[in-house]
C-alpha positions as CSV (number, residue, x, y, z in Angstrom):
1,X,-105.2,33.1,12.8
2,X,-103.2,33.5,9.8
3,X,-104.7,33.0,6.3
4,X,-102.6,31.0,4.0
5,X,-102.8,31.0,0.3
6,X,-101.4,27.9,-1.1
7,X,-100.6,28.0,-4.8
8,X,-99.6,25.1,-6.6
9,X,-97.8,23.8,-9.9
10,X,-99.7,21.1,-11.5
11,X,-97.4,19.4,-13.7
12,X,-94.6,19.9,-11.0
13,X,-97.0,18.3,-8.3
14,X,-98.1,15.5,-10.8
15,X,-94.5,14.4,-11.5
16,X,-93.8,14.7,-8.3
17,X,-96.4,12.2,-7.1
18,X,-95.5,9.2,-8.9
19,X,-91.9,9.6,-9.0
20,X,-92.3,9.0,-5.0
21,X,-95.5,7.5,-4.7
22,X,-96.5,5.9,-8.1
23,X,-100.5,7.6,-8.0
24,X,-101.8,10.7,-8.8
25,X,-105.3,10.6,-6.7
26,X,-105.0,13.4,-4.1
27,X,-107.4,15.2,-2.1
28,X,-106.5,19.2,-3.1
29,X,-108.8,20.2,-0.5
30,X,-107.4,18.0,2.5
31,X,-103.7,18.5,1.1
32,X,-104.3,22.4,1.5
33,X,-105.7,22.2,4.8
34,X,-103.3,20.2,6.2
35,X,-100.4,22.3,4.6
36,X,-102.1,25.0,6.4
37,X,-102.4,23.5,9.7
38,X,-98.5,22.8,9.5
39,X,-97.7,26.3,9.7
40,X,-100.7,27.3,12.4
41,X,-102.6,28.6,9.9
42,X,-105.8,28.9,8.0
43,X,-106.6,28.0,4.8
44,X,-107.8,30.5,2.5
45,X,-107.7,29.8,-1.0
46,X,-105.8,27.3,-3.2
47,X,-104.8,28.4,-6.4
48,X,-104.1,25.3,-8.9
49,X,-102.0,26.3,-12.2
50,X,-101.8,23.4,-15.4
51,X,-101.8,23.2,-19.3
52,X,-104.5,22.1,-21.9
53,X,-103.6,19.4,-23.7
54,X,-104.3,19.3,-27.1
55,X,-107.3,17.8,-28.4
56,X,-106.2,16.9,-32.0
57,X,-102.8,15.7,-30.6
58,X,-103.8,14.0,-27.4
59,X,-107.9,13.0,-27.5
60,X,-107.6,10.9,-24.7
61,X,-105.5,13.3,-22.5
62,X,-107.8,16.0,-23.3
63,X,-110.9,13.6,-22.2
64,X,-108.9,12.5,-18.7
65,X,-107.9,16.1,-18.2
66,X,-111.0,17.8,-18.4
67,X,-112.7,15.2,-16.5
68,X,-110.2,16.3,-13.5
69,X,-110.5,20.1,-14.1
70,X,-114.5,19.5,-13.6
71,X,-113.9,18.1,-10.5
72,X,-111.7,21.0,-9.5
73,X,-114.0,23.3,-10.3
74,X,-116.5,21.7,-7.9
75,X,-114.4,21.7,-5.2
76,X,-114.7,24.7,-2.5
77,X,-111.9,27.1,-2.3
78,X,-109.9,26.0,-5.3
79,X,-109.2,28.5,-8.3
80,X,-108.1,26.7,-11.6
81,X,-105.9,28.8,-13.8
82,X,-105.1,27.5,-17.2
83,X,-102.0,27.8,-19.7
84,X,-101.3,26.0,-22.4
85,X,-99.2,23.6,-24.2
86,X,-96.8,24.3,-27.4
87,X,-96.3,21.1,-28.8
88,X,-92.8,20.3,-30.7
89,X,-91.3,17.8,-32.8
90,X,-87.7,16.5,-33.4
91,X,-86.1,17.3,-36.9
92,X,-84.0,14.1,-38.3
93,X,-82.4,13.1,-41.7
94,X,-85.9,12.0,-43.2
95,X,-87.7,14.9,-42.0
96,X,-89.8,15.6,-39.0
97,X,-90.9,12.6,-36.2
98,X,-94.3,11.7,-35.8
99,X,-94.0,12.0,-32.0
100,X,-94.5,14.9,-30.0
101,X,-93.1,16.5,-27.2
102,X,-95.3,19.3,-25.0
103,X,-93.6,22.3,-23.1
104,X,-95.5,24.5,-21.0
105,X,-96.3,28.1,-21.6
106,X,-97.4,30.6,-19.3
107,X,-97.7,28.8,-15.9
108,X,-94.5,30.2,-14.1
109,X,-95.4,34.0,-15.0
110,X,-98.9,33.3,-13.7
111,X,-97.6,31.8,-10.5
112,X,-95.1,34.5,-10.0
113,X,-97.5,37.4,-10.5
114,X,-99.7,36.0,-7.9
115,X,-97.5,35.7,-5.7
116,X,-96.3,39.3,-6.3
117,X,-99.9,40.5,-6.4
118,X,-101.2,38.9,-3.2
119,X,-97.8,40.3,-1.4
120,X,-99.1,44.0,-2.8
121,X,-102.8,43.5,-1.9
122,X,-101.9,41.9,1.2
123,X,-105.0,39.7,1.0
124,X,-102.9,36.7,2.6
125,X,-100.9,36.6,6.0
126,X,-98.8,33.8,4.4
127,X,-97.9,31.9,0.8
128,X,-97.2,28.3,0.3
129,X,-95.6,27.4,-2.7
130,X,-96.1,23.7,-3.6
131,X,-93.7,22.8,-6.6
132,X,-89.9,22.1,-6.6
133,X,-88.9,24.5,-9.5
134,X,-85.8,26.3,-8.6
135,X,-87.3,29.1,-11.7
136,X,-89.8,30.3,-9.1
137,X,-86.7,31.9,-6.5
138,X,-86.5,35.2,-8.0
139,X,-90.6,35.5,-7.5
140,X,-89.9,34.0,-3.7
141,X,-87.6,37.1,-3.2
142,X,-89.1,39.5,-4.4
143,X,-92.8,38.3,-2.3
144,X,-90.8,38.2,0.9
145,X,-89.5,41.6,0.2
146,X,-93.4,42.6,0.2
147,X,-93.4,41.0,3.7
148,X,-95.2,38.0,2.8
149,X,-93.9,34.8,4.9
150,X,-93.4,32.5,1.9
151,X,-93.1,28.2,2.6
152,X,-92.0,26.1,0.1
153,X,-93.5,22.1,0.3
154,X,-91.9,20.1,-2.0
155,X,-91.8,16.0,-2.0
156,X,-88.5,14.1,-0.7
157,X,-87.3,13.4,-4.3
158,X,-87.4,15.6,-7.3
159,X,-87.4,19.1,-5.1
160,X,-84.8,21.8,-5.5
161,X,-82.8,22.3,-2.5
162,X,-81.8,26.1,-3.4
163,X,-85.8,26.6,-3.6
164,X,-86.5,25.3,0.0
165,X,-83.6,27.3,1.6
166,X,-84.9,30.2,0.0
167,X,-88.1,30.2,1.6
168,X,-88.9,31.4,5.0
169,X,-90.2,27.1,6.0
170,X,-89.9,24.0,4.1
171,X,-92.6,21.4,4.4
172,X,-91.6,17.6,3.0
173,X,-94.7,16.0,2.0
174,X,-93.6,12.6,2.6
175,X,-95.5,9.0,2.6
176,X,-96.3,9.9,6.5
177,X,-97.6,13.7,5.8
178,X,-99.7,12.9,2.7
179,X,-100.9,9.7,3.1
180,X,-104.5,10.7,4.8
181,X,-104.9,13.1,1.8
182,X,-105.2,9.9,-1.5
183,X,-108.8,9.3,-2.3
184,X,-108.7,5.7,-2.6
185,X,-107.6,3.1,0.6
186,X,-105.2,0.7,-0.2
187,X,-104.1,-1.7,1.6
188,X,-100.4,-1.5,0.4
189,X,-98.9,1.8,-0.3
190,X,-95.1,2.3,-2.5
191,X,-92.4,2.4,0.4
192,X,-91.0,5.8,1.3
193,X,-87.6,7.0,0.0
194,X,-84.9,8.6,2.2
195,X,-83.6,11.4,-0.1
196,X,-80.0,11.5,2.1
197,X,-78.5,7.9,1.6
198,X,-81.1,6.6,-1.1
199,X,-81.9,3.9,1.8
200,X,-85.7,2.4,1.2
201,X,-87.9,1.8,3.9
202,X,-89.1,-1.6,3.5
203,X,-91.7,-1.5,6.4
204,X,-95.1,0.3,5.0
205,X,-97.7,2.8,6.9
206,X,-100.9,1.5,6.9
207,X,-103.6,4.4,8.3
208,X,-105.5,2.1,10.6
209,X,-105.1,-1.3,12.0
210,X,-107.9,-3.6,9.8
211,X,-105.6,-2.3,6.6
212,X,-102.4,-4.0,8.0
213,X,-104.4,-6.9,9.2
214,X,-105.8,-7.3,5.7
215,X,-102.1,-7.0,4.1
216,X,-100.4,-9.2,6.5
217,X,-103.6,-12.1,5.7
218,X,-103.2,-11.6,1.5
219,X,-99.9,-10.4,1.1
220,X,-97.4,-11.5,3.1
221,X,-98.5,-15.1,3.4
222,X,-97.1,-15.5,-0.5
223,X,-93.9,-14.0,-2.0
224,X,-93.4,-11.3,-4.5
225,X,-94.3,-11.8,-7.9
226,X,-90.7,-12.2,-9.2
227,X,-89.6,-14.3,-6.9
228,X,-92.6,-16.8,-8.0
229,X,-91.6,-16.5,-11.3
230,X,-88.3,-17.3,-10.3
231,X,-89.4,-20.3,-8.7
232,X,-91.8,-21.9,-11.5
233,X,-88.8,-20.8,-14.2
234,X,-86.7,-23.8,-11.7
235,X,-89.7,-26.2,-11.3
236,X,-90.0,-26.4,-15.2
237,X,-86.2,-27.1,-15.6
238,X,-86.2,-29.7,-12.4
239,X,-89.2,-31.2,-14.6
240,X,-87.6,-31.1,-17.9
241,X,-83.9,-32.2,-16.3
242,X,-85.9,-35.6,-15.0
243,X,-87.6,-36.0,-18.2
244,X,-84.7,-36.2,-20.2
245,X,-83.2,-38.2,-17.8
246,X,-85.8,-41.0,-18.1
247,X,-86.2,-40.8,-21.0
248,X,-82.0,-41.5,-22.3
249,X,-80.6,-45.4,-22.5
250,X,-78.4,-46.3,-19.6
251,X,-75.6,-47.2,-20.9
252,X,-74.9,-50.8,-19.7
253,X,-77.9,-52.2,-19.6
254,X,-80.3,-53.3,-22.5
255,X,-77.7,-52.0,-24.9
256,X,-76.6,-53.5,-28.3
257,X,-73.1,-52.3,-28.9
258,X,-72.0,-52.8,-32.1
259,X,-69.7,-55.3,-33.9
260,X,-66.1,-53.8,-33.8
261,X,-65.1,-53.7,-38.1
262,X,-62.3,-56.4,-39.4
263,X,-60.7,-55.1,-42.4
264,X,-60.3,-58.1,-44.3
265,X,-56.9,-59.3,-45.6
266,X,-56.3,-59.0,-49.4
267,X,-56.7,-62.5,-51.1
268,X,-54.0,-64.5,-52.4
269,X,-54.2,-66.6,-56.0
270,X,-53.2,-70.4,-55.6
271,X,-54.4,-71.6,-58.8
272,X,-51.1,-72.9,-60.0
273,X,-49.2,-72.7,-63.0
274,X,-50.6,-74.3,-66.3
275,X,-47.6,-75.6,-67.3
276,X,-47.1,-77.2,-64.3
277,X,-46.9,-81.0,-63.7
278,X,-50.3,-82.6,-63.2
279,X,-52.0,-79.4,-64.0
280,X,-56.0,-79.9,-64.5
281,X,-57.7,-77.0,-65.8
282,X,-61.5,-75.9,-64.4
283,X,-64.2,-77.3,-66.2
284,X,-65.1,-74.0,-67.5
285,X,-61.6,-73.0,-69.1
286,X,-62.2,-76.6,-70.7
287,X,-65.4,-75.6,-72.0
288,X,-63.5,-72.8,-73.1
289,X,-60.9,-74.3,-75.2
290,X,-63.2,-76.6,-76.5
291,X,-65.4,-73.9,-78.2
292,X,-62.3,-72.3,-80.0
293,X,-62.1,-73.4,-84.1
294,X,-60.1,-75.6,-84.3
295,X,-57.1,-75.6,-87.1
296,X,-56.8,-78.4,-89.7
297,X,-53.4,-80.7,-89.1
298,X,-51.7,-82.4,-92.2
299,X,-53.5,-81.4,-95.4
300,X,-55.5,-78.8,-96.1
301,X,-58.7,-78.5,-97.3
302,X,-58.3,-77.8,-101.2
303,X,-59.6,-74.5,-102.4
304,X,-62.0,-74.6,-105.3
305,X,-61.4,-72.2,-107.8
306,X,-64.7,-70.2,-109.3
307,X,-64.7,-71.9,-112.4
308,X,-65.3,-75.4,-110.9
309,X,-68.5,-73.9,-109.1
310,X,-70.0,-73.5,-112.3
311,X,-68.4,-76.6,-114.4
312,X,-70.9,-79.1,-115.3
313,X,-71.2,-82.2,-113.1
């Protein structure tokens, strides 16, 4: 039986994994042996190539990351090789932005050389390349020219098509090919994406029948989340329409309307003439005429002089 060495881009695979299935929690030892079986071969040796994050830049990264390389380690026929990350940050206007942004170094000349160096040794019958990184054809070439049978697996979206027909096979690892390889069961699983027309399968693969049971009793018996949004968004404005409703006047009914305004006409003077026959004048312009001083008639009061103030009586 052929032995197959299965070598495999970490970031590439990562990527890979939640831009077509949203998680991350594969099985490296089941994925390799399955991968091997699909070409009629067996597995010999998977060789897993990533970055260090940076523990003063990323703390929590680093703590996730080497919490998965442990468990790598652990796992049977599974080599870890390590590169490392150069971290860079965008020059503006105001100087240098606090966010960075990680590039890998190393990882494709490690993953070519091996592949050269198991073509010279010829310790492998067979090479499968798991990444969609059109960078690795030239190393693809040059290992089949060794006379190593080199298959390229690669996920429906996100692969390089010049990389699969370069390669002497092309495994897709689709919903249906790597679903028996995720460490946790779920009951519902992202649907799978044609690459050609972009067309999503709405109907999901469950791995055994008590999983689609469970989904068809919890999920399907309610309606996505959005679309219950949607609905309590027009329950609240059915309930605020009616309030609003009952609570403005109908007009009609139980309604004061209000006097309509009479401009008044100007006022017209019919007191009449004073010099008019039979003319009476108010009591208060009497009153009036009666206060004035009144001015002597006939004689007039005889002025006394200053010297009869003072002349002896």
């Amino acid at each position: 039986m052929n032995r197959i060495a299965i070598l495999i881009d970490g970031n590439n695979f990562y990527k890979g994994c939640q831009l077509n299935f949203n998680r991350t929690d594969v099985d490296f030892r089941k994925l390799g042996q399955k991968l091997s079986k699909e070409i009629e071969g067996q597995l010999l040796r998977i060789y897993y190539y990533n970055a260090h994050v940076s523990k003063t830049i990323d703390p929590l990264g680093y703590q996730r990351q080497q919490k998965f390389f442990d468990n790598l380690r652990a796992t049977p026929f599974i080599t870890l090789k390590l590169g490392h990350l150069v971290y860079h940050r965008l020059r503006t206007e105001q100087g240098f932005s606090s966010q960075y942004f990680p590039t890998e170094k190393g990882i494709d000349v490690q993953i070519a050389v091996d592949m050269v160096r198991l073509g010279l040794l010829k310790a492998c019958d067979g090479i499968i390349l798991v990444s969609g990184d059109s960078d690795y054809i030239y190393a693809v070439r040059f290992a089949k020219d060794l006379g190593s049978n080199v298959y390229i697996a690669s996920f429906p979206m996100g692969g390089s098509s010049e990389l699969r027909n370069e390669g002497d096979g092309s495994i897709i690892m689709d919903l249906e090919f790597i679903k028996d390889c995720f460490i946790r069961t779920m009951p519902y699983m992202r649907p799978e994406y044609q690459r050609e027309n972009r067309i999503v399968d709405t109907q999901p693969t469950y791995p055994d029948r008590q999983q689609q049971n469970y989904h068809q009793n919890n999920y399907q018996q309610r309606p996505p989340a959005y679309q219950q949004n949607q609905f309590r968004n027009e329950q609240q404005q059915q309930q605020q329409q009616q309030q609003q409703q009952q609570n403005a006047p109908s007009y009609g009914q139980n309604v004061v309307q209000p006097e309509p305004y009479i401009v008044p006409e100007p006022m017209q003077d019919t007191t009449p003439p004073k010099d008019a026959p039979g003319y009476e004048a108010p009591k208060d312009e009497a009153a009036r005429e009666e206060a004035k001083p009144k001015e002597a008639v006939g004689n007039k009061a005889e002025e006394k002089s200053p010297d009869d103030t003072f002349a002896p009586q």
